[in-house]
matplotlib code that plots the C-alpha trace (Angstrom):
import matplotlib.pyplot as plt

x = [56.4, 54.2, 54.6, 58.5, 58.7, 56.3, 59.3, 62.1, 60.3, 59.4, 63.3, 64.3, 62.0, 63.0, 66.5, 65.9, 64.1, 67.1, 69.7, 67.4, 67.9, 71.4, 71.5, 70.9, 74.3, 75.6, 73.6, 75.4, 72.8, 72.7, 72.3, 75.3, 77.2, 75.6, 72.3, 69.7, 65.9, 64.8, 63.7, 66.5, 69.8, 71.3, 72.1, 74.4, 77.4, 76.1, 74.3, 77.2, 79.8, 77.0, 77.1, 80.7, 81.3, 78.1, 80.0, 83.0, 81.4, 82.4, 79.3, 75.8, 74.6, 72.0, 72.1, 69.5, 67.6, 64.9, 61.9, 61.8, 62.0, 65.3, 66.4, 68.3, 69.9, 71.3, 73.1, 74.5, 74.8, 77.1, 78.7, 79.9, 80.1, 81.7, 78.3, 74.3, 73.3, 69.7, 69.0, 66.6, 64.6, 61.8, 61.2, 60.4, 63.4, 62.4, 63.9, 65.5, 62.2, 64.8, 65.9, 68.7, 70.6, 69.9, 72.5, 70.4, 69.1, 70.2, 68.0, 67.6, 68.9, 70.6, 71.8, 73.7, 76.1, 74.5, 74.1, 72.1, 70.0, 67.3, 65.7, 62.9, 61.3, 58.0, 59.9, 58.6, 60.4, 59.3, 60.1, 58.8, 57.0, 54.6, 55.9, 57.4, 54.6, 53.4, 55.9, 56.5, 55.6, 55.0, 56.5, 60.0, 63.1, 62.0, 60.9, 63.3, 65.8, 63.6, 65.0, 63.3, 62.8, 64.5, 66.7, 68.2, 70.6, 72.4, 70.7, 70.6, 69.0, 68.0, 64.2, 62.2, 59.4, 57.2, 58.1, 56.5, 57.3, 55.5, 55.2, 58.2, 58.8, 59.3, 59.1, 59.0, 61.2, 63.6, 65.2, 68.1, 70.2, 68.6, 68.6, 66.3, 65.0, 61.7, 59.0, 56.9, 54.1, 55.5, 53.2, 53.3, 51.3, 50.9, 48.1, 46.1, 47.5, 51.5, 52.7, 55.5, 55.4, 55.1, 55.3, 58.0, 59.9, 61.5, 64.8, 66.9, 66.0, 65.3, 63.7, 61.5, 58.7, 56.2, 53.5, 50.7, 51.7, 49.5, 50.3, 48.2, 50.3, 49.8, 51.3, 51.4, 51.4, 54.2, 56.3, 58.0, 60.9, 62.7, 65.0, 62.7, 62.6, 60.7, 58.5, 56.0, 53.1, 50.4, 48.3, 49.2, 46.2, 46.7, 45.0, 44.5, 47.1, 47.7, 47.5, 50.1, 52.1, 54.4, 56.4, 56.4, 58.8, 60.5, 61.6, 65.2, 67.4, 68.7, 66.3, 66.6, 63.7, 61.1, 59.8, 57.9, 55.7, 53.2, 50.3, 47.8, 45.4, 45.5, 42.7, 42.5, 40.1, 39.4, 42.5, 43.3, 44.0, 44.0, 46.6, 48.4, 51.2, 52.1, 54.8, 55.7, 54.5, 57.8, 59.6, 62.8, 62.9, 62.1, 60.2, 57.7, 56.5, 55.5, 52.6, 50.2, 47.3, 44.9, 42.6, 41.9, 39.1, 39.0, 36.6, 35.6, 39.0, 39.4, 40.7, 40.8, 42.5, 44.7, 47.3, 48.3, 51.0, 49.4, 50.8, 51.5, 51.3, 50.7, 50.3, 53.9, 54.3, 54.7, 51.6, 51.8, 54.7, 54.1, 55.4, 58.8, 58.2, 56.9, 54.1, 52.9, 52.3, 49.8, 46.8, 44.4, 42.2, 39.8, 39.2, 36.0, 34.4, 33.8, 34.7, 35.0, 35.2, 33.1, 35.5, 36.6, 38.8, 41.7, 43.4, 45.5, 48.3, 51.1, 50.1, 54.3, 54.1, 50.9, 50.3, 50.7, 49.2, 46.8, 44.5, 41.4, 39.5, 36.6, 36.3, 33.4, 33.6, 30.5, 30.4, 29.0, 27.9, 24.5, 25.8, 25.4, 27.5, 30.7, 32.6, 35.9, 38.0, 40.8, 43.5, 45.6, 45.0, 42.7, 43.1, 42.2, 38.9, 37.4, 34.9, 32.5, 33.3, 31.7, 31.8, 32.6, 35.6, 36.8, 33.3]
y = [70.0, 70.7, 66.8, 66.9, 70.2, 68.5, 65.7, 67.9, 69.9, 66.7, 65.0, 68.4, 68.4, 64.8, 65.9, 69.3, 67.4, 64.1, 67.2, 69.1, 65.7, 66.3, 70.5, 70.4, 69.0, 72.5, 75.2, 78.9, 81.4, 85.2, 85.5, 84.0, 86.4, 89.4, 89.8, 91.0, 90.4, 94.3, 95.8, 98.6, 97.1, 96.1, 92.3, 92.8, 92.3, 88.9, 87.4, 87.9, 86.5, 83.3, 82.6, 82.9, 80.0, 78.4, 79.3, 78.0, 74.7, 71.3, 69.8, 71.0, 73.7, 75.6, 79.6, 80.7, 83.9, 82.7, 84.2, 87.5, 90.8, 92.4, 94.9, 94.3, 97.0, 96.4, 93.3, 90.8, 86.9, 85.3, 82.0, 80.0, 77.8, 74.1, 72.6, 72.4, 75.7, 76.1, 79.5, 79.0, 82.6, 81.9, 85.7, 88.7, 91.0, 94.7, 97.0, 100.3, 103.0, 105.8, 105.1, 106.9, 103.7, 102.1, 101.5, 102.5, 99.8, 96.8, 94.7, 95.0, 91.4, 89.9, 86.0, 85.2, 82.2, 79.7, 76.3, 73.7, 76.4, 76.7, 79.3, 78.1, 79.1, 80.6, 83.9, 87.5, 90.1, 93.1, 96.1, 98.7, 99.8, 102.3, 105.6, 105.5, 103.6, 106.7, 109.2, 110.8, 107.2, 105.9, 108.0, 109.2, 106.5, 107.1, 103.4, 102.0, 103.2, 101.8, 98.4, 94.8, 93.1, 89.7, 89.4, 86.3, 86.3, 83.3, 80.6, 76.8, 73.6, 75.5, 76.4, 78.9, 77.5, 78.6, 82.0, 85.5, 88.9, 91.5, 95.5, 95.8, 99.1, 97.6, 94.3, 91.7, 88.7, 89.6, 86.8, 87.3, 84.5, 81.2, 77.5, 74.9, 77.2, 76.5, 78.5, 76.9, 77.9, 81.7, 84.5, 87.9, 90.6, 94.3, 96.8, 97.1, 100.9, 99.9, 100.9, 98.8, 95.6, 92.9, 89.6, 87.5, 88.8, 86.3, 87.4, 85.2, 82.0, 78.5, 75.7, 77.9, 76.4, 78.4, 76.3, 76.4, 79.8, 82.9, 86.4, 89.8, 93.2, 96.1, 95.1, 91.5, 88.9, 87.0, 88.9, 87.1, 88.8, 88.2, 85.3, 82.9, 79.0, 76.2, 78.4, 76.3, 77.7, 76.0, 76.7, 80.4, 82.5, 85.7, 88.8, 92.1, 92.9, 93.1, 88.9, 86.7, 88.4, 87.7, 90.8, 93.4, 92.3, 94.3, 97.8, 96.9, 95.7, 92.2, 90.5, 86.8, 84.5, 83.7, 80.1, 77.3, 78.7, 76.6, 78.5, 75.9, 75.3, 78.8, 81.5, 85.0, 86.9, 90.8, 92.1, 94.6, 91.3, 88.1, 85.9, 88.0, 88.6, 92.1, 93.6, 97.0, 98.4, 99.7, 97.1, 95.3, 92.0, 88.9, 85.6, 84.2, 80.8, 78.0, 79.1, 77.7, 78.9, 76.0, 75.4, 78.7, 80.1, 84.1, 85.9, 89.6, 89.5, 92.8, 91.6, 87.9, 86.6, 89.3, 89.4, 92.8, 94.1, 97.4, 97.4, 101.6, 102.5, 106.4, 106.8, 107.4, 104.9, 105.0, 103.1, 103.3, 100.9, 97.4, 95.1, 93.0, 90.2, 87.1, 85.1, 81.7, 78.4, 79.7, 77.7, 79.4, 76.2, 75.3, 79.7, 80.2, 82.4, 86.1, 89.0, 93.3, 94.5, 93.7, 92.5, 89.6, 88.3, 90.6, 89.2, 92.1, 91.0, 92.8, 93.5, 93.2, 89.4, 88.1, 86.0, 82.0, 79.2, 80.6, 78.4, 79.0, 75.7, 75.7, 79.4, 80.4, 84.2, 85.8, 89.7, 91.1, 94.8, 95.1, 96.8, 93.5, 89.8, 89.5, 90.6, 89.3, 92.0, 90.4, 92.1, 90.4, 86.7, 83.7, 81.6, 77.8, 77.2, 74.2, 73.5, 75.9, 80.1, 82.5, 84.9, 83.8, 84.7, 86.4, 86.2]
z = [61.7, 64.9, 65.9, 65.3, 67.5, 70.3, 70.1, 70.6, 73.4, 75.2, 74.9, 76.3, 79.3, 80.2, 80.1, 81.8, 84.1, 84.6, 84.8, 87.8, 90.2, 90.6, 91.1, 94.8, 95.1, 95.2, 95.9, 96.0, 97.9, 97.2, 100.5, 101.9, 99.1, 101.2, 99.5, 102.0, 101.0, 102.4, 98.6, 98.8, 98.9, 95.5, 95.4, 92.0, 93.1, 95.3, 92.5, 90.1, 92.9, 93.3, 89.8, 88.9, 91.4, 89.9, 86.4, 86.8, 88.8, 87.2, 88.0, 87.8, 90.5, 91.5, 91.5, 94.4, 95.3, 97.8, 99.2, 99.9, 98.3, 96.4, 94.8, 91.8, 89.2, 85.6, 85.3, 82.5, 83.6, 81.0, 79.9, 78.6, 82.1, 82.6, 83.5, 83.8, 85.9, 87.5, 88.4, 91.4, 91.8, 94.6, 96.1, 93.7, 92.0, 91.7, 89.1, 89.6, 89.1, 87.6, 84.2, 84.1, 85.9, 83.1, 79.7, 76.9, 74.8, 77.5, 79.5, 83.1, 83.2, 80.5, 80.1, 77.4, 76.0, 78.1, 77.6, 79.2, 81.5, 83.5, 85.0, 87.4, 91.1, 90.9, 91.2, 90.0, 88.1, 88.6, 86.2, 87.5, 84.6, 85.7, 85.8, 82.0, 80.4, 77.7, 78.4, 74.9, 73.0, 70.4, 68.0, 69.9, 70.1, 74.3, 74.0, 72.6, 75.2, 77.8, 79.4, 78.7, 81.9, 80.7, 77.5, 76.3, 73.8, 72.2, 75.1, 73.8, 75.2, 77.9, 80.0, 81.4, 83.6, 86.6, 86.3, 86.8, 84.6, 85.6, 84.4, 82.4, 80.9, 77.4, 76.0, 79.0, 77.3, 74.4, 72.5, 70.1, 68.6, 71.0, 69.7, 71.5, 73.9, 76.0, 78.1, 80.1, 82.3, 82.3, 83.2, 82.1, 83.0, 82.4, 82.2, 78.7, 78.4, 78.9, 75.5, 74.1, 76.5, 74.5, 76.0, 74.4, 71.6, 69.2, 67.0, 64.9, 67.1, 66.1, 68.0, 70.0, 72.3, 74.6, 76.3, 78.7, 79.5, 80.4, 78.6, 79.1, 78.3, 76.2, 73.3, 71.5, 73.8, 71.1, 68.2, 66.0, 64.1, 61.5, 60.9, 63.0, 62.5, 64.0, 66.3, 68.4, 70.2, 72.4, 75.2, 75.4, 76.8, 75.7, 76.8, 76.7, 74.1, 70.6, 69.5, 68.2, 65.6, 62.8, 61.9, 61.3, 58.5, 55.6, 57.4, 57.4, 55.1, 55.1, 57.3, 57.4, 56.3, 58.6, 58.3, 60.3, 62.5, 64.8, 66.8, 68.3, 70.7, 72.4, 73.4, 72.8, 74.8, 74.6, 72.1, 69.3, 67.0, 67.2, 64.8, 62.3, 60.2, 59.0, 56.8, 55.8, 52.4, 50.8, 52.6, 51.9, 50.2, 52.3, 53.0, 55.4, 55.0, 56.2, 59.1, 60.5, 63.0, 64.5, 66.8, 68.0, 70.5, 70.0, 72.7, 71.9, 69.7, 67.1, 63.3, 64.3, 61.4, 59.4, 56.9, 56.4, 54.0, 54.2, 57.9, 58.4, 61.9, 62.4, 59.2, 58.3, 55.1, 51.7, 50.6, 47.1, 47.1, 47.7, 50.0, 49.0, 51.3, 50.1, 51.8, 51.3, 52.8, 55.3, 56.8, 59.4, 60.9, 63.2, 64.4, 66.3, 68.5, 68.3, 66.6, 68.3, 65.1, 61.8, 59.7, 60.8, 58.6, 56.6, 53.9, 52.0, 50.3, 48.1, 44.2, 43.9, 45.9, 46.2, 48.6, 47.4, 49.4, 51.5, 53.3, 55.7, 56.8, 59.6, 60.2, 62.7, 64.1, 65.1, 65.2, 68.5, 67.5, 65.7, 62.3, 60.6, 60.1, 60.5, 57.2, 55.0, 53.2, 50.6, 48.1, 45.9, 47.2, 46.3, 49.1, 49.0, 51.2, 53.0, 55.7, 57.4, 56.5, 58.6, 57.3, 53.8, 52.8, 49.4, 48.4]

ax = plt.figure().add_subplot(projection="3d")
ax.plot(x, y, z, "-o")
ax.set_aspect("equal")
plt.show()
């Protein structure tokens, strides 16, 4: 799977790439639609103006904010359009601080029914994030009526690269609905104490690349949500923040499979977890299968390796129930380093759907406090073993 992904992403570069030689044809500049680079004027109406002619372009264009500092408030950038678009942001875009500007649940910028996209410059976006972060969270619905920095929702054969998010006040990238869809080189940065930020947020998306990109929030640096397929992952540094997660999966009802997930080749250093997949006890019915974690450096990383059915933040779960979703197919290879937190590896599956084709080969995690080696803690799963296990695993 992970060389048939590597295939796609490539073929889509070189065409990304073939497409980008001919967008300096026609260029349409905020600036000459009025925007002024002074941090306090809103360049809304501008950038929608610039890419409505970019939009409605029969040949491929490029959409420009250049260097400088803007001001930018709430703001949707639709399709479909008639040809390739590359939406050039070179200066940094700063979010309205009040969140009363802001429609509740939207993004601050929102693209959606593109195709053949890319979004490229070496730009920041800057939400704004620091004077919500904690205010009345976790438990309220406050943060879930905070806006996410960049959302994309039903994007295909399209590319993020050479990009900056920075301090959102929720997630930072959202995606909902995306086919063929790659990040590369994207940075993403927000404090260790930013509640709610994860880094890139996959829905109901297939064909999903992130590479050689850089990712420390307060929050997981990836989420992967329900009715994901063909998820690739490599090169992500990822830290502080919660890991890589799958899920949580199961709280809502008629959640769509999750299935084919790649994580390679990427280093953890200093978070709560480090590659996971979690579900709710109590939960719905579903599936996840098909994952696979390789070649993995964890540095000072809490609960390296975890599968957690038990997953019950706050305490407000019905643990006597089991979990409904179904796990199997999973392989964690090739994970070394070391461990924050004694037990480094949790395997706890659901007594309803035990866990089925589990897999841990060449596990090495060393536990840095002085209570003793690093520990393994399993429930309802005997998971095929091979290689080197420390600590041992099941034993």
């Amino acid at each position: 799977m992970g060389l048939k992904l590597n295939i796609a992403a490539t073929s889509l570069l070189l065409l990304l790439a073939s497409a980008a030689e001919v967008f300096g044809d026609t260029i349409f500049d905020v600036t000459k639609y009025g925007a002024r680079a002074d941090g306090n004027s809103d360049i809304s109406q501008a950038l929608l103006k610039a890419w409505g002619d970019s939009c409605s372009s029969p040949v491929a264009s490029t959409v420009m904010i250049p260097k400088g500092t803007y001001a930018l408030g709430q703001i949707t950038i639709g399709g479909p359009c008639k040809a390739p678009i590359n939406f050039v942001v070179q200066g940094t875009v700063m979010a309205p601080v009040d969140t009363s500007r802001f429609k509740a649940e939207a993004g601050w910028i929102a693209f959606q029914q593109i195709d053949r996209f890319t979004l490229s410059g070496g730009g920041v976006f800057d939400g704004q994030g620091k004077t919500v972060w904690g205010k009345k969270c976790p438990r309220s619905e406050y943060c879930n009526q905070l806006p996410i920095n960049l959302r994309f929702n039903f994007i295909t054969n399209s590319m993020v690269k050479d990009i900056t998010s920075r301090d959102s006040k929720q997630f930072h990238i959202n995606l909902l609905g995306c086919k063929n869809l790659t990040f590369y080189n994207v940075a993403i940065s927000a404090p260790e104490e930013s509640l709610n930020t994860d880094g890139i947020h996959i829905g109901r998306s297939s064909g999903i690349n992130i590479t050689d990109s850089t990712i420390g929030t307060g929050d997981d640096c990836v989420s992967i949500g329900d009715g994901s397929e063909q998820i690739n992952i490599q090169r992500v540094t990822c830290g502080p923040g919660h890991g890589i997660s799958v899920g949580s999966l199961g709280k809502y009802p008629n959640e769509e499979p999750v299935v084919g997930i790649s994580v390679k080749n990427c280093n953890l250093t200093n978070t709560q977890n480090g590659v996971r997949v979690k579900t709710w006890p109590a939960s719905h019915q579903g599936t996840a299968s098909d994952m696979h974690f390789e070649d993995i450096v964890m540095n000072n990383v809490g609960n390296p390796i975890v599968i957690d059915q038990e997953y019950c933040p706050h305490n407000q779960c019905n643990l006597k129930s089991p979990s409904r979703i179904k796990i199997s197919n999973v392989s964690f290879r090739n994970i070394r380093g070391t461990t924050s937190t004694q037990v480094a590896v949790k395997l706890l599956c659901s007594q309803e759907v035990p866990c089925q084709d589990v897999e841990l080969g060449d596990i090495n995690l060393k536990y840095n406090g002085n209570e003793g080696p690093a520990m393994s803690q399993c429930k309802n799963i005997k998971p095929k073993l091979l290689g080197v296990q420390l600590p041992r695993i099941c034993a």
